[in-house]
N, C-alpha and C positions, 0 to 999 in steps of 0.2 A: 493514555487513552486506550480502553479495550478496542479490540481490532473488531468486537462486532458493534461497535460504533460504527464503524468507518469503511469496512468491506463492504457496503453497497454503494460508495463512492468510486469514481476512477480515479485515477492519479494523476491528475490534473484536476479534479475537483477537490479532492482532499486537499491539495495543497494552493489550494486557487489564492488566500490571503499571500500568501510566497510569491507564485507569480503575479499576483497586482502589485506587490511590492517592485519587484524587481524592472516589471514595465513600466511604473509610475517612473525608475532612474532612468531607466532609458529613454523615455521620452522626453524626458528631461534633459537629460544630457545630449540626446537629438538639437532641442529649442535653443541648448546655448551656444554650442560649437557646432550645430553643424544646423543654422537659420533659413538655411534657403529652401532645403527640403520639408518641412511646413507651410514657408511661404509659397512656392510652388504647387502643393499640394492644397492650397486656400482659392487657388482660382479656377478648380475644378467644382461648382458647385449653381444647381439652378434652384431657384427659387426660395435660397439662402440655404440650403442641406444641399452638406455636402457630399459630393458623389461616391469618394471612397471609401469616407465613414457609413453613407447608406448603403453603398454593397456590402460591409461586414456586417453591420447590423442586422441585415437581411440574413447573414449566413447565422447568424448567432439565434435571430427569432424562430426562424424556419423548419429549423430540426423537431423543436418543442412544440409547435403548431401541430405536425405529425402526428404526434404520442394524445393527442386528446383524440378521445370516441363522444363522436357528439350522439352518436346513438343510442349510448347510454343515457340520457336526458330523459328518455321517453320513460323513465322508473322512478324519477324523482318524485312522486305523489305517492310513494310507498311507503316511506318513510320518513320524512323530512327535516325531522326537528334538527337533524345535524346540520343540514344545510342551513335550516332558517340561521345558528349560531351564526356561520360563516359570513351569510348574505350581510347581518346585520351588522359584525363586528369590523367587516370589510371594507364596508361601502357607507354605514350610518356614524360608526364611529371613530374607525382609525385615520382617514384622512383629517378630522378635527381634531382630535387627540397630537395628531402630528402636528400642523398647525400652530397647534396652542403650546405644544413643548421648547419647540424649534422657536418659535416667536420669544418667548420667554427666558430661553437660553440666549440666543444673537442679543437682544436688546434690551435684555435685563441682564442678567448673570455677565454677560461676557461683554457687555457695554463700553468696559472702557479698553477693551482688545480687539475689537471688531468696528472699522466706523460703518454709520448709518446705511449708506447706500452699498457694502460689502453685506451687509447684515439683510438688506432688502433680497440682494440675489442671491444669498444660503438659505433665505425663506424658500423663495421660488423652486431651489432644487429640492424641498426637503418636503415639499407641497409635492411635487410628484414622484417623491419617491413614496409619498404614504396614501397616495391615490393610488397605488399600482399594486395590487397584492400579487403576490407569486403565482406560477402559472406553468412553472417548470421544475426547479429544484427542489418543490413540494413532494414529487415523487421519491424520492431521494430520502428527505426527512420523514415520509412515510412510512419507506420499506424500513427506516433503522428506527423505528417506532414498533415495528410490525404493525404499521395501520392496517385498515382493509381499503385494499385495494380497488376496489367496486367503487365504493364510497370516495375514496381520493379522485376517480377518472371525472363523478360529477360536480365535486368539487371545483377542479380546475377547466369543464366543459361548461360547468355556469355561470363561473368567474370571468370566464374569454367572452360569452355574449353578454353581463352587464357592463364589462371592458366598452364595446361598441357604443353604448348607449351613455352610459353614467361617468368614465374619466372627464370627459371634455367640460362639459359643466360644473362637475365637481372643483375640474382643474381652477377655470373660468372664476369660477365663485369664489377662490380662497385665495387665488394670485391678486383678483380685484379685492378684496376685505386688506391684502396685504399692500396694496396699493400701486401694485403693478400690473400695467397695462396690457393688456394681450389682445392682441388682431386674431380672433376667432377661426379666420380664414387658415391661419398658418397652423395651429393646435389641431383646426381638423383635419389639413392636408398631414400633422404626423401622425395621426390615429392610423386616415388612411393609409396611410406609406408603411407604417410600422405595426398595425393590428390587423389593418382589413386586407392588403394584398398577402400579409403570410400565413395569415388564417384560412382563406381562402385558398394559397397553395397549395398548404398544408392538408386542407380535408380533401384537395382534386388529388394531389399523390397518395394519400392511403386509400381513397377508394380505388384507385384504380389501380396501384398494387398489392390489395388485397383482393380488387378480382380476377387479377392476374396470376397472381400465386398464392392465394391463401394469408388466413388472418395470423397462421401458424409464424408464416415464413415472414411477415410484413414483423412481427413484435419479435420473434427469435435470430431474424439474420439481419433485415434490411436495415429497421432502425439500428442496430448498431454500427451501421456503417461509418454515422453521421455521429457518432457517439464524439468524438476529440473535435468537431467542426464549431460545436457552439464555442468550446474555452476559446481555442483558435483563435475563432471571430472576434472574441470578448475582447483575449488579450494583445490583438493588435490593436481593434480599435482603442485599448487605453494607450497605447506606445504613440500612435497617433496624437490622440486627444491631450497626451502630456507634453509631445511637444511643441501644441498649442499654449498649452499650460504653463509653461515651465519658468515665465516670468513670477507669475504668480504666486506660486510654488515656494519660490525661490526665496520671496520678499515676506511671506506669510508662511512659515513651514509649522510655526504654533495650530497653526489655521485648521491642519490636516485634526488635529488630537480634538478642537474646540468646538467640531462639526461632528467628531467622534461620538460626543460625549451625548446629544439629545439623540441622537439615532442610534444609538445601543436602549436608553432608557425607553423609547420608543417600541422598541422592538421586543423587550423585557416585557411592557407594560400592556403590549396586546396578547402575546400568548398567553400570560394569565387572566386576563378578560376572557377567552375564548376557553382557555381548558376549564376554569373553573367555572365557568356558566356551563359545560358540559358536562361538568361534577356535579353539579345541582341538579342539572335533569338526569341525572342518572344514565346519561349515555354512557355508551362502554369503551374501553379506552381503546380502541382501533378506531373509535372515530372520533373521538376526543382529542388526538393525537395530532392527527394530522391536520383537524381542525383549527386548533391553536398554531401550529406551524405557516398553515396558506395565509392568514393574516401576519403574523410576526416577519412573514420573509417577503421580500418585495420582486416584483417584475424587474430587476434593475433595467434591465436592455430595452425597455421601454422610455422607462424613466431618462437615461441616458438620450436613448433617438430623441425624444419629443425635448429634450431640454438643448439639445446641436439645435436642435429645427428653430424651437422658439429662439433662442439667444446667442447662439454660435458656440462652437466649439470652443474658443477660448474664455467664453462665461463662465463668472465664479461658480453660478448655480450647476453648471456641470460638474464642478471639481467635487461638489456633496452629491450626486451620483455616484462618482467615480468613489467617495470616501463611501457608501452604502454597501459598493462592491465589495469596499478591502473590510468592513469588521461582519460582514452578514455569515459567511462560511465559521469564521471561530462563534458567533453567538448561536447562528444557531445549533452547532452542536453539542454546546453548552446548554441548552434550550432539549437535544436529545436526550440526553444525559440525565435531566432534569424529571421529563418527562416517562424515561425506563426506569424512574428509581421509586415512580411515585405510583407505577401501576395498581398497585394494590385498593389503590383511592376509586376505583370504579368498580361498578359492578361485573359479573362473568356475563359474556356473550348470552351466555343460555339464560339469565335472567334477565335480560335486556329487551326481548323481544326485536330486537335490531333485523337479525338473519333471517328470521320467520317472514319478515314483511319487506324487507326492501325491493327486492323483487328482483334483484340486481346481482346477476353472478360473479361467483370470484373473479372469475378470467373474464370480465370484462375490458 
């Protein structure tokens, strides 16, 4: 892989498939030989989330909460058509798209490896993970796009408020079509817990550390503070959650490759929905780029919190969270890759009219 693939990655993100791997053994080998510390760890929990998976999860949302300018929103009627791609690829089609793969693969294709009610709750995990588009590591697969920046921040500032509004029902609607029951009450207490208190952190710390010391110092020094807190957070919460896991695991290790396999094709199958519907409109590829990325890659640490919350920690439907984590970082930079080689397929900036009208500066 060339290094300008990867250079705007840390080292910890670049290798983040590595450490999910490595925590998935450790938690595992936690859950076998050493049982008590999970079960110990299972009776700290109110209102079935549990408490120290929600502190990490917390530390893992909360950084990325930061990094959104919701103040950039107020340009979005400049330009739009990028966005309309996103809105609709995000919210209209990929969560059914998911649905209907993930259905298809459990209960057809892999029928006679997966039994029914195993196959019910890989639906459920695999339903929010395709409710939840990215939100974080989109920046990321921007910069190694050379997306435009402007454009990526309303991206993922419009994505976090139809987050508020549209997961819950969406979630709601596709778990009941799948024939699982969900108490509404619990789905919205994880919204709450997991989107509205850290979003809400998140814009009270950057306004008040940007007018404390400037917008300079909030994007050039502070957020990097927190730069290594989200993996952190990630990868204990799987050290944790595996060895919750680890029966399962253990008895199903096919299971890992057979939950792989519609959530790569999944993730394949929206980026090119998105970049080439952005090919067709002649958008330019800084915002074609990134476009196709914020659907193809998921919110996992949503997906993850809200699937502890609904079903517990030891739920199969979390272990295809937990599998979203470990193939999302190789696809999507195969998805980079993909995308820097085909740039020539859009038009140039200057004939796009894009820059002229978005109204939205670089260094937003």
């Amino acid at each position: 892989m060339k290094q300008s693939e990867t250079e705007g990655i840390s080292f910890f993100e670049r290798n983040l498939t590595l450490w999910v791997v490595l925590c998935m053994a450790a938690g595992v080998l936690i859950g076998k030989f050493l049982p008590a510390i999970p079960a110990e760890l299972a009776k700290f929990e109110y209102a079935k989330v549990s408490i120290p998976i929600a502190i990490l999860i917390w530390l893992m949302i909360y950084p990325m909460m930061m990094k959104v300018d919701f103040a950039s929103i107020k340009n979005v009627g400049k330009n739009p058509t990028g966005l309309y791609v996103t809105w609709i690829v995000n919210w209209l089609i990929k969560p059914f798209t998911m649905f209907g793969i993930a259905a298809f693969f459990f209960y057809v294709v892999f029928k006679s490896l997966i039994p029914p009610e195993l196959a019910k709750d890989y639906l459920a995990g695999a339903v929010l993970l395709g409710a939840a588009p990215c939100t974080a590591m989109v920046f990321v697969w921007s910069h190694l796009t050379k997306g435009n920046p402007a454009y990526t921040v309303v991206q993922v500032a419009t994505n976090d408020l139809i987050i508020l509004v549209a997961f819950t029902p969406i979630v709601a609607l596709l778990l009941g079509v799948g024939g699982i029951t969900i108490p509404w009450n619990t789905l919205l207490l994880s919204v709450f817990l997991f989107v509205v208190i850290p979003l809400t952190g998140g814009i009270i710390t950057r306004s008040l550390v940007i007018k404390s010391k400037g917008e300079e110092y909030f994007n050039q020094t502070f957020i990097h503070k927190f730069s290594n807190v989200t993996i952190g957070g990630l990868l204990l919460t799987l050290i944790l959650i595996f060895s919750f896991q680890g029966d399962i695991i253990l008895r199903n290790p096919l299971h890992i490759v057979l939950i792989a396999v519609p959530l790569i094709l999944q993730t394949l199958l929206i980026f090119f929905i998105a970049y080439l519907t952005a090919k067709k409109l002649k958008l330019p590829h800084d915002v074609a780029a990134p476009g196709g990325m914020i659907g193809a890659s998921n919110f996992f640490e949503l997906a993850v919190a809200v699937a502890i919350t609904l079903f517990g920690a030891s739920s199969p439907a979390v272990l295809v969270t937990i599998v979203g984590v470990l193939v999302e970082v190789p696809v999507m930079l195969f998805l980079v890759k993909i995308a820097n080689r085909t740039r020539d397929w859009f038009p140039d900036r200057s004939d796009s009219g894009i820059e002229e009208n978005t109204g939205i500066e670089e260094n937003a």
